[in-house]
C-alpha positions, 0 to 999 in steps of 0.5 A, spaced: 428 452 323 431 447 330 428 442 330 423 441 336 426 436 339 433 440 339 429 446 342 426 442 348 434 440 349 437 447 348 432 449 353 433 444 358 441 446 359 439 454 359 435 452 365 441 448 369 446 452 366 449 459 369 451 465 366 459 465 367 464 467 361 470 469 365 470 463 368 474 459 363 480 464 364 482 461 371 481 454 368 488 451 369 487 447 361 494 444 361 493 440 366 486 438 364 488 435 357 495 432 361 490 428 365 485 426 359 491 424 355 493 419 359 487 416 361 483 416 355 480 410 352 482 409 345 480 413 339 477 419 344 476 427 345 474 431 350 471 438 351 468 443 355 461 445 355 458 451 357 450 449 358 447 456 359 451 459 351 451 452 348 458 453 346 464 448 346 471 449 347 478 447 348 477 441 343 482 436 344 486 434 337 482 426 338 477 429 335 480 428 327 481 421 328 475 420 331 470 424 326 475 427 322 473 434 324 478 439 326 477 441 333 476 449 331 471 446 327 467 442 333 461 445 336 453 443 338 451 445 332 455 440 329 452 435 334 445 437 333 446 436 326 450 429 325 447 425 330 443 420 328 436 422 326 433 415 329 437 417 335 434 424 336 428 423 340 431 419 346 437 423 347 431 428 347 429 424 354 436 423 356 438 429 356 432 432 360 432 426 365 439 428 366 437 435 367 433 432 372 437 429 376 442 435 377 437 440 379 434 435 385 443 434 387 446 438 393 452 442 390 457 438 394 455 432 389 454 436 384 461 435 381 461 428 384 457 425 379 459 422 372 453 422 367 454 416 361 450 415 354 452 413 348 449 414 341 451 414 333 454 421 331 455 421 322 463 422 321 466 428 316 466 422 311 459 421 312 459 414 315 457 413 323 461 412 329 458 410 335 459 414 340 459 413 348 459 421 351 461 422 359 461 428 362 462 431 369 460 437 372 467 442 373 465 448 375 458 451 378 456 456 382 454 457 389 446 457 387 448 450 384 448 452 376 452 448 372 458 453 368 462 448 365 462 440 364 468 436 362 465 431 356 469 425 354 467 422 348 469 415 346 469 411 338 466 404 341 464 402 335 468 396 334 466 394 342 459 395 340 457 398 332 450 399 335 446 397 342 440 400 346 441 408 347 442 406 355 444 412 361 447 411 368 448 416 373 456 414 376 456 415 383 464 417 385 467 419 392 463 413 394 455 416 391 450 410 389 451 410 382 444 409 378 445 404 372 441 404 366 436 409 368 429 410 364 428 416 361 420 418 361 418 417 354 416 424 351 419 424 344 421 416 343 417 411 342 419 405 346 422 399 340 419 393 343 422 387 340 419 380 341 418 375 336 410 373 335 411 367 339 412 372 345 407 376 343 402 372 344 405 368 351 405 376 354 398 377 351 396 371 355 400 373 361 396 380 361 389 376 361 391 373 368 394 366 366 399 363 370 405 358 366 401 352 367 395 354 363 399 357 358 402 351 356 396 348 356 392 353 351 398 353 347 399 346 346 406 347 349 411 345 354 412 348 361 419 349 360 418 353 353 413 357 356 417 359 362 423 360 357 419 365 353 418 368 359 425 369 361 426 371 354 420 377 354 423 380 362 430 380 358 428 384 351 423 388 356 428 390 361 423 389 365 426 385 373 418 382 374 411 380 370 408 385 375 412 390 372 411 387 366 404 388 365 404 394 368 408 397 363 405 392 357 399 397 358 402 403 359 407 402 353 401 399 349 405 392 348 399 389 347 
């Protein structure tokens, strides 16, 4: 039975994605993997993805260095099923923000868009590599349904073993880019990581105080105060403590 989460992604691609299985003969393949080969970053792969069947193909030989899987044996079954289960939910929320933003793009910025997320993906010897996927749209139809994406997929472990599942939005051809994008939380739960000395400082801040009062009820200095301060805003991601107590109360920090 697919797990829920799966279904919801898989449905997801079906919706953005456009039937279209003869278009793969008049890709010019030879020159895509000539240009990957020499761009690519490390230990990495690249594929092709067809959203709407949810198939994979023309692997690149990275791939058994990278998972140790043969490339004729890759596919987003493989995926689904060796990804990291803490990880699931999020790339649930990912993936369906990135739906999102390809619906509401003009088909001329379609394909001048990279999308970037990085999650952890369990190797054929059982261990987990942390990978960062990018993808661009390659072809598309005139209603704007995705044929086929470009996926790159890079070991990053030894950069970063593990850090915040993040998404951007890559504006090529002089597009804004969109950094770090929040999903809405629909499968994962937010992970709010403060130590009880910043709970209860952020308690206090909801309540209405100001630094100066804070101190004072905490018996502690207006330095270390604003300190806590700084530190809640960079473990929250949040950019002011408006938006800190607005997201306090709708997250259920407190």
């Amino acid at each position: 039975m697919k797990h829920p989460i799966i279904s919801e992604v898989y449905k997801g691609w079906s919706d953005i994605g456009s039937r279209g299985t003869d278009w793969v003969g008049k890709l010019d393949s030879a020159l895509y993997r000539q240009v990957l080969e020499m761009v690519q970053p490390g230990a990495s792969y690249f594929f092709l993805f067809d959203p709407f069947l949810k198939h994979i193909d023309m692997v690149s030989n990275g791939i058994q260095e990278v998972i140790g899987v043969p490339a004729d044996e890759f596919s987003v079954q493989y995926i689904m099923d060796n990804m990291h289960p803490e990880d699931l939910p999020l790339f649930g929320d990912i993936e369906a923000k990135v739906v999102e933003f390809k619906k509401k793009l003009a088909l001329e910025d379609l394909f001048s868009y990279k999308t970037r997320y990085n999650y952890r993906m369990r190797k054929q010897d059982g261990d987990f590599v942390h990978i960062l996927q990018q993808t661009i749209t390659i072809a598309a139809d005139d209603s704007g349904n995705v044929m086929r994406n470009l996926v790159l997929h890079t070991d990053i472990t030894d950069i970063a073993p593990f850090q915040e599942m993040r998404l951007s939005f890559i504006g090529l051809k002089g597009l804004p880019s969109y950094i770090n994008v929040r999903p809405a939380r629909r499968f994962s739960v937010e992970k709010l990581q403060l130590t009880s000395s910043e709970l209860g400082i952020l308690g206090l801040l909801v309540e209405g105080m100001d630094s100066k009062r804070i101190a004072q009820i905490t018996n502690r200095s207006l330095h270390t105060i604003r300190t806590h301060r700084k530190n809640i805003l960079r473990k929250t991601g949040c950019r002011s403590i408006q938006e800190l107590l607005i997201r306090s109360l709708k997250e259920g920090w407190i």
